[in-house]
One Martini backbone bead per residue (centre of mass of N, CA, C, O) as a GRO file, in nm:
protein
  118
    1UNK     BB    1   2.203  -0.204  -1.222
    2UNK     BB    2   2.158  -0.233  -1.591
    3UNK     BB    3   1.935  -0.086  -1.848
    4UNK     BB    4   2.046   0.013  -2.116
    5UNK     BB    5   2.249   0.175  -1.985
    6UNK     BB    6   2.092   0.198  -1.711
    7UNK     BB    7   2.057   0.309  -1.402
    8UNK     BB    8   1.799   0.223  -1.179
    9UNK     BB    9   1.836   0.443  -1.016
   10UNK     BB   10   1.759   0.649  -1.192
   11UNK     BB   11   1.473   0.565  -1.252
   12UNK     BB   12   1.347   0.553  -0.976
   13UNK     BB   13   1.392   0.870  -0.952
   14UNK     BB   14   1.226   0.961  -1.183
   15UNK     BB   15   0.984   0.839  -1.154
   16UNK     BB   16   0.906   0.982  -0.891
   17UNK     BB   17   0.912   1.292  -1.015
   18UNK     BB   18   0.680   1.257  -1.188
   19UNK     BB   19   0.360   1.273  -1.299
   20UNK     BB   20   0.359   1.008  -1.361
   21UNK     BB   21   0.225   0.720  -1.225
   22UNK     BB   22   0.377   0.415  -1.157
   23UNK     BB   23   0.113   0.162  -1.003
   24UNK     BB   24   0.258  -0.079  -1.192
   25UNK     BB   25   0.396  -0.419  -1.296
   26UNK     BB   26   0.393  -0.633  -1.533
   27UNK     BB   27   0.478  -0.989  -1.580
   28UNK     BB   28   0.494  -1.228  -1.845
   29UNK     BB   29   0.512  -1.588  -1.755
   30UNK     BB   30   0.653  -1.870  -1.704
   31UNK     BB   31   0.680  -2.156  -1.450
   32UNK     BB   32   0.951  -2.174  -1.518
   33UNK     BB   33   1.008  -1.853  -1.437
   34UNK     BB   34   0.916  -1.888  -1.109
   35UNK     BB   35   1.175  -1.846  -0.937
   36UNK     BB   36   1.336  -1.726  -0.700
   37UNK     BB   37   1.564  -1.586  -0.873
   38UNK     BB   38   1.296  -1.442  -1.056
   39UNK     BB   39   1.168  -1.301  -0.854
   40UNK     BB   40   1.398  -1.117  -0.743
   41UNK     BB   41   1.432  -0.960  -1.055
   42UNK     BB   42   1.102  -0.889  -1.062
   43UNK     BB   43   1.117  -0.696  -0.759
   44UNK     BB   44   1.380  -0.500  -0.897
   45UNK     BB   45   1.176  -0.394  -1.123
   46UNK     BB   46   0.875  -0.360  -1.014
   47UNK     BB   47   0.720  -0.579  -0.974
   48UNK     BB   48   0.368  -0.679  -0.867
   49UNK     BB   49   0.278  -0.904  -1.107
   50UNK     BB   50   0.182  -1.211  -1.226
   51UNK     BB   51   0.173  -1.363  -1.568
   52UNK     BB   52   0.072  -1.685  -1.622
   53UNK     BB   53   0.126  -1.955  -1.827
   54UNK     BB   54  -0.050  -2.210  -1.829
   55UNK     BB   55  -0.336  -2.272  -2.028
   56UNK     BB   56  -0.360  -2.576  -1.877
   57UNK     BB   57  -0.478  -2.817  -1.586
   58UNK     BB   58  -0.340  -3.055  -1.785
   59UNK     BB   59  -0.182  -3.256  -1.823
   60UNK     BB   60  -0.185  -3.396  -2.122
   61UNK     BB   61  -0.166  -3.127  -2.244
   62UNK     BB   62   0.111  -3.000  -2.147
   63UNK     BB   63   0.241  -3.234  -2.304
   64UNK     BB   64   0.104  -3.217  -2.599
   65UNK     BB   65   0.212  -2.849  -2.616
   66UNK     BB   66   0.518  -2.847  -2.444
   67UNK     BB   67   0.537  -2.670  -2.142
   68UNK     BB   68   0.779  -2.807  -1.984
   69UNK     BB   69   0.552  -2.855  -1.764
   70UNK     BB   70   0.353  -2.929  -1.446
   71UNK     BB   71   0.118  -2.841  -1.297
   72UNK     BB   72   0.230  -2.892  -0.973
   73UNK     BB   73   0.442  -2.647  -1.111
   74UNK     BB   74   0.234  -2.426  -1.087
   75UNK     BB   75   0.148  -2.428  -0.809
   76UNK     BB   76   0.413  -2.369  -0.679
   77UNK     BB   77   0.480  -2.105  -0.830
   78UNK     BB   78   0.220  -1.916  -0.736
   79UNK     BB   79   0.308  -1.952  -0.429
   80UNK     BB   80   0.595  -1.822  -0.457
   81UNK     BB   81   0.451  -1.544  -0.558
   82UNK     BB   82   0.265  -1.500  -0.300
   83UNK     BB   83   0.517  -1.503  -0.075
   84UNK     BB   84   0.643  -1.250  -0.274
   85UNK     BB   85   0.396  -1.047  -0.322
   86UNK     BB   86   0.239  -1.132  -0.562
   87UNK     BB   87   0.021  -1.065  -0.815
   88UNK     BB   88  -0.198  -1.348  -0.953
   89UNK     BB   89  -0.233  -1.464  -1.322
   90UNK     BB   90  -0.378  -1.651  -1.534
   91UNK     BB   91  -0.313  -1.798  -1.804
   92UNK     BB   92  -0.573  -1.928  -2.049
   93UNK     BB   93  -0.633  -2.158  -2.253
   94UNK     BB   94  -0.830  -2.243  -2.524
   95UNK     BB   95  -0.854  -2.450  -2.770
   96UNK     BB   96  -0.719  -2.703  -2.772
   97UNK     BB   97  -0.597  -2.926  -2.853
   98UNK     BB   98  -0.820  -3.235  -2.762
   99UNK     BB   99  -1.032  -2.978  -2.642
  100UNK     BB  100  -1.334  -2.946  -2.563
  101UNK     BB  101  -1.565  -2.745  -2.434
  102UNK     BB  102  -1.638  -2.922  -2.163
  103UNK     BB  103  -1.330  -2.917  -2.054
  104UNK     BB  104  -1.273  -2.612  -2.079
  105UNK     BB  105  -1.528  -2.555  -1.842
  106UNK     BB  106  -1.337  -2.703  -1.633
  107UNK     BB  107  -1.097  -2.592  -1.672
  108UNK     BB  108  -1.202  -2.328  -1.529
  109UNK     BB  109  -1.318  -2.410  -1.277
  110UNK     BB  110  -1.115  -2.505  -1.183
  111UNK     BB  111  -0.916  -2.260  -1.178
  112UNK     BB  112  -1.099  -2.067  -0.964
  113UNK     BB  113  -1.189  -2.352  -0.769
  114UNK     BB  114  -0.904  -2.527  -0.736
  115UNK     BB  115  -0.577  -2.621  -0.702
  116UNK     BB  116  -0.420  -2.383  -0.873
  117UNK     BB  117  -0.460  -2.162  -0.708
  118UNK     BB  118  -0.366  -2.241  -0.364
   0.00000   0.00000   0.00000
């Protein structure tokens, strides 16, 4: 693999050789870029962690802000990150257009300790 021009078996050789060490990497991604292909891809980068970005637990919410994916597709997309070894990190919107406050704090509930969770 090559990245920016540098090979990145070189890169790997200088971090371990560093004084400073990196003991993670994290890659914010969408729920659809969460596929086997990609997550082989972010494992071969060194990445630890991923932030996806789900923004809300609602069907509805994410057809009306164009999300491209549905809950359904985040919660597989989790677990195949969590089978892969990723420590999974959910984003979530706050203040989404037609999500009242009380809405905002049920899905904030069901994140935590509902099925999207997996």
């Amino acid at each position: 693999m090559n990245l920016i021009g540098i090979e990145h078996t070189f890169l790997f050789r200088y971090s371990e050789k560093s004084k400073v060490k990196c003991i993670g990497i994290t890659i914010e991604t969408r729920p659809d870029y969460c596929l086997k292909r990609h997550l082989s891809d972010m494992l071969r980068y060194g990445c630890t962690r991923l932030e996806i970005g789900v923004q809300s637990v609602y069907e509805d919410i994410a057809r009306d802000t164009n999300r491209g994916h549905t809950v359904k597709a985040v919660c597989e997309n989790f677990q195949l990150a969590k089978d892969a070894g990723f420590k999974v990190v959910a984003h979530m919107m706050p203040d989404l257009p037609n999500v009242d406050f009380e809405r905002d704090i049920e899905q904030f509930v069901v994140s935590l300790f509902g099925p999207i969770i997996c």
